[in-house]
C-alpha positions in Angstrom: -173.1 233.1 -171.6 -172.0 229.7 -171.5 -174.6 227.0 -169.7 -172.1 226.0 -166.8 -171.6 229.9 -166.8 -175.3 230.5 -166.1 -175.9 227.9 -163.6 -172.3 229.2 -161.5 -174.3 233.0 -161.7 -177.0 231.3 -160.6 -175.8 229.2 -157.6 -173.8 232.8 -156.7 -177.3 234.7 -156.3 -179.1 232.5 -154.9 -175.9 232.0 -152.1 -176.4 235.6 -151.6 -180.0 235.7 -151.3 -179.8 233.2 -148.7 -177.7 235.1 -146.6 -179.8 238.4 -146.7 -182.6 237.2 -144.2 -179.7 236.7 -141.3 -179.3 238.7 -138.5 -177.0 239.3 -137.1 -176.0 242.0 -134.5 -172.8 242.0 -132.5 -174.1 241.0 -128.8 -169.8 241.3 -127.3 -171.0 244.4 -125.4 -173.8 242.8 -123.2 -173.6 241.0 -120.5 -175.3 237.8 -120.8 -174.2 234.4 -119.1 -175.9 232.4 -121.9 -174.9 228.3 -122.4 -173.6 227.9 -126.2 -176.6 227.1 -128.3 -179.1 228.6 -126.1 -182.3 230.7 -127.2 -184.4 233.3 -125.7 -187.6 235.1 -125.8 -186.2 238.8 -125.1 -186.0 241.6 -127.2 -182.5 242.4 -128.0 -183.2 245.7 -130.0 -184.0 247.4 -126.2 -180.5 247.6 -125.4 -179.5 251.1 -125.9 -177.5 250.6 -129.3 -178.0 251.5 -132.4 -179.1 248.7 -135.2 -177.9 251.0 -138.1 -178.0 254.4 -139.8 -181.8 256.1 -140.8 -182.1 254.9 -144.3 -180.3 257.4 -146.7 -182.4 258.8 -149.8 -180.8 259.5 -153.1 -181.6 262.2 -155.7 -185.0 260.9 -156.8 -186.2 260.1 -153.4 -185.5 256.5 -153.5 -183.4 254.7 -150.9 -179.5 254.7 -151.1 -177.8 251.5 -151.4 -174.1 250.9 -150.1 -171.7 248.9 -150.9 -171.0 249.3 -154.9 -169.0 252.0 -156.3 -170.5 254.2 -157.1 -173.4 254.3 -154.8 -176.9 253.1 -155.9 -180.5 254.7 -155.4 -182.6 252.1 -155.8 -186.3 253.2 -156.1 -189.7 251.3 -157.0 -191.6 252.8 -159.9 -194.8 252.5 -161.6 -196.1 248.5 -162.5 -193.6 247.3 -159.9 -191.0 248.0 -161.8 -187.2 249.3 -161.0 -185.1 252.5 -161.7 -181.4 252.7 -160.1 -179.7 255.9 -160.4 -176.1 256.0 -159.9 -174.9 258.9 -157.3 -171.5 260.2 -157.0 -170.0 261.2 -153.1 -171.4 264.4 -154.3 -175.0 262.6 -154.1 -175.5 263.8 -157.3 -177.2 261.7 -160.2 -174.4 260.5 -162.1 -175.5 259.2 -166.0 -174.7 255.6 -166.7 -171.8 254.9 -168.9 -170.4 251.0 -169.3 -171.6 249.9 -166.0 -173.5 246.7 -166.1 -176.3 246.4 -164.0 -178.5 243.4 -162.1 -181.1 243.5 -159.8 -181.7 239.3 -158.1 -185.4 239.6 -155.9 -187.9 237.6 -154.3 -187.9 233.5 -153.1 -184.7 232.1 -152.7 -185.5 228.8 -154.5 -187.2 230.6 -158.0 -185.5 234.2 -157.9 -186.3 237.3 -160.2 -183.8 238.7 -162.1 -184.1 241.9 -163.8 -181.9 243.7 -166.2 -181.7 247.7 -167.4 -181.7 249.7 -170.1 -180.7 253.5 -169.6 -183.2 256.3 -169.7 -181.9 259.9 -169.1 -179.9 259.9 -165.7 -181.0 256.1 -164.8 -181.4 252.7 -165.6 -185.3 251.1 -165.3 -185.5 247.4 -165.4 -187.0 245.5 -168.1 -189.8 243.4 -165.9 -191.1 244.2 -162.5 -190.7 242.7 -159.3 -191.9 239.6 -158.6 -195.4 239.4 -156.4 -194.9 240.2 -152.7 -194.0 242.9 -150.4 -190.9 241.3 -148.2 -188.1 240.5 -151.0 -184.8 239.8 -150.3 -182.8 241.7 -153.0 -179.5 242.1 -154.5 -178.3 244.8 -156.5 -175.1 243.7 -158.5 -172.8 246.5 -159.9 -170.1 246.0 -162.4 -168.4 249.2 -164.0 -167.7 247.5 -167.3 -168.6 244.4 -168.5 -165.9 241.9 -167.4 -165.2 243.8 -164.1 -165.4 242.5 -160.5 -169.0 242.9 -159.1 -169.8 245.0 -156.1 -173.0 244.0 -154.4 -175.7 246.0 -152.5 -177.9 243.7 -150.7 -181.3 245.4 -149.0 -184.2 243.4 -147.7 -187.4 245.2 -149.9 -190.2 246.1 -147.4 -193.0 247.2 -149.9 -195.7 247.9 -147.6 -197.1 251.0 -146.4 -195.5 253.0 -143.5 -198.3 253.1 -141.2 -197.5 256.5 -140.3 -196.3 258.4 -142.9 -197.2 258.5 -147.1 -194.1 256.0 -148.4 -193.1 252.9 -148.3 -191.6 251.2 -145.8 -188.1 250.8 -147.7 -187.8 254.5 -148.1 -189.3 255.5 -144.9 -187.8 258.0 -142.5 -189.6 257.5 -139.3 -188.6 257.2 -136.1 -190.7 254.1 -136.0 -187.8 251.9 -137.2 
């Protein structure tokens, strides 16, 4: 990869990490007589809609990631490290073929960016995670080197659900 290459890839992830961390949740069907510009102290998830789906498990039990084709299961394995399985619309595990694979993590202004090698059904990334338990993280999919990328972007949560046995990023309580 050329340097001016590298740096553009760069600029492009971090862009993208930037832009996981914000909010944003469509207010249109509230009535509020707020002045442009103006903040508040209430809660806005106690308004009777819903902020998303239940997070979606893939094959392995890790969490299912939207927004590449095909889909991604993106689970968090042994020494911090990283195995994405591809799943069809039939959720099944689908083996990797020419698909090029990226996974950008952690603080915006020094990210982590792991590659993967393919082992049986998945890909596991070469490094781990980088330290923390709140990463912002992109998944970048490209079905043949040279393709267009589809991104999946999901904000880690690495702790401990405090009322079941998983993580937080895979949890399936009504907590959320």
């Amino acid at each position: 990869m050329k340097p001016t290459t590298s740096l553009l890839a760069s600029a492009i992830a971090l862009f993208i990490l930037a832009s996981c961390n914000e909010e944003k949740h469509d207010h249109a069907d509230h009535d509020h007589d707020h002045a442009e510009g103006e903040h508040h102290d209430h809660d806005h998830d106690d308004h009777g809609h819903d902020h998303g789906p239940s997070i979606a498990l893939g094959p392995n039990g890790g969490r299912l990631l939207e927004g590449t084709d095909p889909a991604v299961e993106f689970l968090v394995i042994e020494d911090r490290k990283v195995q994405l399985t591809l799943v069809g619309a039939d959720g099944q595990a689908i083996t990797p073929g020419t698909e090029v694979v990226t996974v950008t993590a952690g603080d915006r202004s020094a990210p982590t960016k792991l590659t993967f090698t393919p082992k049986g059904n998945s890909l596991i990334s070469s490094a781990a995670l980088p330290e923390g338990d709140d990463l912002a993280t992109v998944v970048e999919l490209k079905a043949a080197p040279g393709a267009t990328s589809k991104y999946a972007r999901v904000q880690l949560n690495l702790k401990d659900c405090p009322t079941c046995d998983v993580l937080e990023y895979v949890c399936q309580c009504d907590h959320h």
